[in-house]
C-alpha positions as CSV (number, residue, x, y, z in Angstrom):
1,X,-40.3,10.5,-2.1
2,X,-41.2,13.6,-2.3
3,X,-38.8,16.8,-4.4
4,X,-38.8,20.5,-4.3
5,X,-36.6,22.5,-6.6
6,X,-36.5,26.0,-8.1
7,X,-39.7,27.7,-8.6
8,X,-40.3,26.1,-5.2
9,X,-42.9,23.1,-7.1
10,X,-43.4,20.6,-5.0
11,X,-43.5,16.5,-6.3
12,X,-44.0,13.0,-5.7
13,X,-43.0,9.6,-6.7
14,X,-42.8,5.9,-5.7
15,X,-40.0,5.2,-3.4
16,X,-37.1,3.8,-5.6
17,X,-36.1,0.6,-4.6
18,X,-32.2,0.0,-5.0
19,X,-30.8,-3.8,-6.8
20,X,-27.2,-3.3,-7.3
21,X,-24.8,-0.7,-7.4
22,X,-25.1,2.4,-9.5
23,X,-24.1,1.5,-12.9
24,X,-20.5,2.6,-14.2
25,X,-22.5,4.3,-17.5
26,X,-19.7,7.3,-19.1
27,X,-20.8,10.2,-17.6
28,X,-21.2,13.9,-19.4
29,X,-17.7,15.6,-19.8
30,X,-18.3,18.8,-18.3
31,X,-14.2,19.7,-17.8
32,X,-12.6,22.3,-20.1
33,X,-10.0,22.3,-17.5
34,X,-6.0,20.7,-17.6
35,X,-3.5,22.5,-15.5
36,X,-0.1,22.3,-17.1
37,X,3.3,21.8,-15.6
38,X,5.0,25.3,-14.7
39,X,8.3,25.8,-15.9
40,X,8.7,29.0,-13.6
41,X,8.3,30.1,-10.3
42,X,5.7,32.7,-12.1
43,X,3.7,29.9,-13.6
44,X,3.0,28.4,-10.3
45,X,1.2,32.0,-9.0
46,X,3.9,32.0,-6.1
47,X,6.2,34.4,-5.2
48,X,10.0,33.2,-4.5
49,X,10.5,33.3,-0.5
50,X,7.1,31.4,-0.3
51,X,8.4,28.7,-2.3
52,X,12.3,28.9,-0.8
53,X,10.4,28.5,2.7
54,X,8.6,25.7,1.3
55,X,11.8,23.5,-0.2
56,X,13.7,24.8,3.2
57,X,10.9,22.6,5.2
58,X,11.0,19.7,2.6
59,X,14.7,19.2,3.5
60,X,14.5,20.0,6.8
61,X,12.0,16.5,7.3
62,X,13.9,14.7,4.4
63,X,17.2,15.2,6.4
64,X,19.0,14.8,2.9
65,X,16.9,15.0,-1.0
66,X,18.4,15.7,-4.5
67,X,17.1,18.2,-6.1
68,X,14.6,16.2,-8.1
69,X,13.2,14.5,-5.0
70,X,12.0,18.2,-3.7
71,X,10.7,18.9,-6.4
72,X,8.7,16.1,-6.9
73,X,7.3,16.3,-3.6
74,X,6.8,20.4,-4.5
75,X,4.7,18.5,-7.2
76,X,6.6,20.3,-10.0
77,X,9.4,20.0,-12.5
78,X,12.9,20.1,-11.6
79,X,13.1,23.1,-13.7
80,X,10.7,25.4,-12.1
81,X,12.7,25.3,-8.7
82,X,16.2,24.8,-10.2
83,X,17.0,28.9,-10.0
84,X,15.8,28.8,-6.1
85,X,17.9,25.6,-5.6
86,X,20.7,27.8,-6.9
87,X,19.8,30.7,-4.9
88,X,19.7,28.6,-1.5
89,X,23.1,26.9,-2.1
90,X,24.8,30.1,-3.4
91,X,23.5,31.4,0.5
92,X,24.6,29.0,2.0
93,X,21.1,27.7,3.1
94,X,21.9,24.3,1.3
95,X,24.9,22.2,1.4
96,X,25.5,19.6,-1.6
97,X,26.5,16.7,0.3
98,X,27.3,14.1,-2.8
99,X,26.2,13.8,-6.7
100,X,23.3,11.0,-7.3
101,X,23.7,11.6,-11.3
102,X,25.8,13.7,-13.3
103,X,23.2,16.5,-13.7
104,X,22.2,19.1,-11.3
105,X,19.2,17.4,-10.6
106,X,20.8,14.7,-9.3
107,X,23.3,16.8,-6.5
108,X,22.0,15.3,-3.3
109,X,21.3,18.3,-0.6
110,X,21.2,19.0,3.2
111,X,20.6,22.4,5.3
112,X,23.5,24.3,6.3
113,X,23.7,25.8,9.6
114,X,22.6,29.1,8.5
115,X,20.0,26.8,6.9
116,X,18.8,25.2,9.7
117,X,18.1,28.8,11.6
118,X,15.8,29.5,8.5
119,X,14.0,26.5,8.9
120,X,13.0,27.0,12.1
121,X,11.7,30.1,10.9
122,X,9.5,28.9,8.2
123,X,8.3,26.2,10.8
124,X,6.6,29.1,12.8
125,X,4.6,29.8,10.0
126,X,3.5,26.4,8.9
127,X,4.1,22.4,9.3
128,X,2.6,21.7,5.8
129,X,5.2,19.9,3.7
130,X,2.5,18.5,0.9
131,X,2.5,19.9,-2.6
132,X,3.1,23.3,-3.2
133,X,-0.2,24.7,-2.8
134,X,-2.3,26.9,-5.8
135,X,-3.6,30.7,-5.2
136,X,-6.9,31.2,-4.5
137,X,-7.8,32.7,-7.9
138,X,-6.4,29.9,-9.8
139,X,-8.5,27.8,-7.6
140,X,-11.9,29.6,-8.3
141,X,-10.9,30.3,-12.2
142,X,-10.5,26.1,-12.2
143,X,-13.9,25.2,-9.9
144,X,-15.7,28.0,-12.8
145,X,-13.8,26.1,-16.0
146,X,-15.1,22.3,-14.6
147,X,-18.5,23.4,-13.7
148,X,-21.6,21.8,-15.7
149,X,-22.5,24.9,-17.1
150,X,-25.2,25.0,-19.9
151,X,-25.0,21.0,-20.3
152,X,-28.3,20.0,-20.7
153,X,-29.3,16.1,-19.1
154,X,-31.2,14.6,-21.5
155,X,-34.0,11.6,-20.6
156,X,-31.5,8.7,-22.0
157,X,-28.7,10.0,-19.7
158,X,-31.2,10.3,-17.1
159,X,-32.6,7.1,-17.4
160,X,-29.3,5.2,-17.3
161,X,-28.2,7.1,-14.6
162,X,-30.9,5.5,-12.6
163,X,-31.4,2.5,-14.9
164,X,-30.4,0.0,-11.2
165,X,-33.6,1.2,-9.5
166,X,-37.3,0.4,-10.2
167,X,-38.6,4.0,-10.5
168,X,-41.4,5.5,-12.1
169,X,-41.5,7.7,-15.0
170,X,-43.2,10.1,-13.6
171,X,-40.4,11.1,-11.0
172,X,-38.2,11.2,-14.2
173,X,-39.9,14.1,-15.1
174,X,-39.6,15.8,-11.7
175,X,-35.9,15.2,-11.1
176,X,-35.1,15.9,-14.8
177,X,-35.9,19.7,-14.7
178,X,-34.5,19.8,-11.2
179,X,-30.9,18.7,-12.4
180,X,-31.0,21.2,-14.8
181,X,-32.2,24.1,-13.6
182,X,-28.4,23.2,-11.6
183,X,-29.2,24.8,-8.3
184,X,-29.6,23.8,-5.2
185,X,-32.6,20.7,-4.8
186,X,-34.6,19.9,-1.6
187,X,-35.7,16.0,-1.1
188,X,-38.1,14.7,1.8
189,X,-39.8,11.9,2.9
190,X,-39.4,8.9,4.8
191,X,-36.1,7.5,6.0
192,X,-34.7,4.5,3.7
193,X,-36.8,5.6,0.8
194,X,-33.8,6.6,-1.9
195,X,-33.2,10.3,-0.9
196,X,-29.5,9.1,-0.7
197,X,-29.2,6.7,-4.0
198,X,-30.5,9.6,-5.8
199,X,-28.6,12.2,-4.9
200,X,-25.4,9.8,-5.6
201,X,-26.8,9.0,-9.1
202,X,-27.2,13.1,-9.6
203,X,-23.5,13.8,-9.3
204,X,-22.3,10.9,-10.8
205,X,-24.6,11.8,-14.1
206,X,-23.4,15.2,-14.5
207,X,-19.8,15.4,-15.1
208,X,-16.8,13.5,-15.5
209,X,-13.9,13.6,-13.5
210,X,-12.5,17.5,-12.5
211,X,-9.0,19.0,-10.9
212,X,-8.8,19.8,-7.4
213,X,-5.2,21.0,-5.5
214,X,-4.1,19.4,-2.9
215,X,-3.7,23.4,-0.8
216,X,-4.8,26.1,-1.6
217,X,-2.5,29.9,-0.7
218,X,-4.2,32.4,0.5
219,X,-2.8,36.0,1.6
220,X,0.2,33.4,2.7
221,X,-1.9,30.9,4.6
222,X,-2.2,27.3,3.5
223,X,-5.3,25.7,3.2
224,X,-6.1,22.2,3.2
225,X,-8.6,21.2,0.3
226,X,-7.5,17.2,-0.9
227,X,-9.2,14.7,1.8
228,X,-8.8,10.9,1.1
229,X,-11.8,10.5,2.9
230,X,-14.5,12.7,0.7
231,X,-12.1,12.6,-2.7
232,X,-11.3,9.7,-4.4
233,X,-8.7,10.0,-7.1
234,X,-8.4,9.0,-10.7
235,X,-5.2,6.7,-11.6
236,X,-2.9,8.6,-13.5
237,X,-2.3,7.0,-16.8
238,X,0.7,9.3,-18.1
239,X,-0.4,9.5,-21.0
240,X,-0.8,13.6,-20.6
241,X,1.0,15.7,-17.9
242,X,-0.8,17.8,-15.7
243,X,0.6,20.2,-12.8
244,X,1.4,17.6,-9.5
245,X,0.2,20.1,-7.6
246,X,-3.2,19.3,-8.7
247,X,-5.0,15.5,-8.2
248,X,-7.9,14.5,-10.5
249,X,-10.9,13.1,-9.0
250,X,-14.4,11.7,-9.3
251,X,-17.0,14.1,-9.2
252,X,-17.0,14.1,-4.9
253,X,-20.6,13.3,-3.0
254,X,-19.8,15.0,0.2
255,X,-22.4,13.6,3.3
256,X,-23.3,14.9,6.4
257,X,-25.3,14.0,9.3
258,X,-26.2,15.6,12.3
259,X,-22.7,16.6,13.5
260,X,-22.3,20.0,11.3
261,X,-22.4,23.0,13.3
262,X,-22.1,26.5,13.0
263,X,-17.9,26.5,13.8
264,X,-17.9,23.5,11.1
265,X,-19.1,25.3,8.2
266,X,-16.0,27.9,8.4
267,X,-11.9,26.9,8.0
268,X,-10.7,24.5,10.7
269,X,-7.7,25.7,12.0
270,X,-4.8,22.7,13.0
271,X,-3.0,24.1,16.2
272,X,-0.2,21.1,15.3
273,X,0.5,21.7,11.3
274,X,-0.3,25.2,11.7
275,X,-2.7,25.3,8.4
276,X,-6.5,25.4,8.1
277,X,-8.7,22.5,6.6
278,X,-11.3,23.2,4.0
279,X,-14.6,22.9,5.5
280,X,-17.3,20.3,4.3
281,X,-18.7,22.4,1.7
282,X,-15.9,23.4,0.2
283,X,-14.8,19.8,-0.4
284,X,-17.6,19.4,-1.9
285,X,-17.2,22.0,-5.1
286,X,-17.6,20.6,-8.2
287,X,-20.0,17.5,-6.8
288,X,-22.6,17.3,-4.5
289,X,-23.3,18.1,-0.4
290,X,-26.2,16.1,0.8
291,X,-26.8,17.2,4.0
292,X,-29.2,14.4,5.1
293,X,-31.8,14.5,8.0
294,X,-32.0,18.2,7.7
295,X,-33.3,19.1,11.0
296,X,-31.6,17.2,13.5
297,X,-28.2,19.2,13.7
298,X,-27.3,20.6,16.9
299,X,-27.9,23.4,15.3
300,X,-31.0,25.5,14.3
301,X,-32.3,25.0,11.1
302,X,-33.0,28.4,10.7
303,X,-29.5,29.2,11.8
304,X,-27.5,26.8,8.6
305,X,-30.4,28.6,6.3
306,X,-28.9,31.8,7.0
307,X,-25.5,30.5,7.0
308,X,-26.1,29.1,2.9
309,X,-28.6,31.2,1.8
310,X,-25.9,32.9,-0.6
311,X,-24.8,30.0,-1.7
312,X,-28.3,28.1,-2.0
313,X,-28.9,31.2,-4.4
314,X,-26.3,31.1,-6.4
């Protein structure tokens, strides 16, 4: 295996060969980030009708919800949508059809007629009945507080990170300098010689688990960042609350072949939920995007250079 990385050195090693999965060592805690409940509509970076439009749809697919059940799907505390729940009754948008619990909490809901016409208007704009979903700039503040920063991987945490493969000591001392100068790393050689394995063992080594949301809002458009597929989530013990508009994660290893394209690499707009999907390298903030087989896209290689060379950069 061969590895480039930042001057633009170029260096070898014996091809690592893999004997069991990666090892489930503790890896550096590189987080300073833990986004708490809001207790206002201003503490979830909203503004009102965005968030009314967004409880109209919830009950509009629920058919009936108390109070509490919209806002746990909204991922937030009752009391952060209570004065909108208010708002839409006193309007005549919601109807309180029985009483689950004594407490307002508990008053089971419906749409009015009137709210039924508003429905269908906040159903032109978008399908998306997930989480309420964070502002861009309370996305990009999070991705900055979780990122490894000045952390510095030293050879112990090095060598257990790669402590299930027979590898030389002398690629040690290539990859080490590579992992922390914490830009953007080149690998080549021969197919089924570790390029993968290693760049797995990279993101697992440094950092622990971060915060992503589920959507992101931006200029009123929703965007689709959580994927089952790329992100796997952490159980959440309870034993600290954190916003439910947010899931926490392991570190995600985003892979792709030879499908990406040009149209790929930009938001995917869905013509049936009316939203846009994160593209693959967005997932992939906060972890790793191995683009493997570089060369055999449909596309130019020259032409995804140009596309990343900001982000390869910086």
């Amino acid at each position: 295996m061969s590895l480039t990385y930042p001057p633009g050195n170029g260096v070898s090693a014996s091809a690592p060969t893999q004997l069991r999965p990666p090892p489930a060592a503790t890896p550096i805690e590189a987080t300073t980030f833990w986004p708490k409940p809001p207790e206002t509509i201003e503490e979830t970076g909203l503004i009102a009708p965005v968030v009314e439009d967004h409880l109209i749809r919830m009950l509009y697919f629920s058919q009936q919800a108390t109070g509490a059940d919209l806002a746990t799907k909204c991922g937030v505390p009752y009391v952060a949508v209570q004065s909108l729940v208010r708002n839409l009754v006193r309007d005549h948008i919601f109807e309180i059809v029985c009483q689950k619990s004594l407490v307002e909490a508990g008053y089971r809901y419906t749409l009015a007629p009137r709210g039924q016409q508003r429905a269908e208007e906040a159903l032109t704009r978008t399908w998306y009945r997930g989480p309420l979903p964070v502002p861009l700039a309370r996305y990009v503040e999070a991705i900055k507080a979780q990122t490894i920063g000045d952390l510095v991987i030293r050879r112990d945490a090095l060598r257990a990170a790669f402590s299930d493969l027979v590898i030389s000591e002398e690629f040690l001392d290539r990859i080490g300098p590579a992992v922390n100068a914490a830009s953007s790393i080149f690998m080549y050689g021969s197919p089924g010689n570790g390029k993968t394995a290693v760049a797995e063992r990279i993101t697992a080594m440094i950092g622990g688990p971060i915060f992503i949301p589920h959507a992101i809002e931006v200029d009123g458009t929703v965007v689709m960042l959580f994927d089952e597929l790329n992100h796997q989530p952490i159980p959440d013990t309870g034993e600290r609350k954190y916003d439910g508009r947010w899931v926490r994660i392991k570190r995600p290893v985003v892979i792709a072949g030879g499908e990406p394209t040009l149209a790929s690499l930009d938001l995917i707009w869905n013509d049936v939920g009316k939203f846009y999907e994160a593209p693959l390298q967005m997932k992939a903030t906060g972890g790793s995007f191995l683009i493997d087989d570089f060369g055999r896209q449909l596309v130019r290689p020259v032409d995804l250079l140009n596309r990343w060379i900001v982000p390869l950069e910086e």
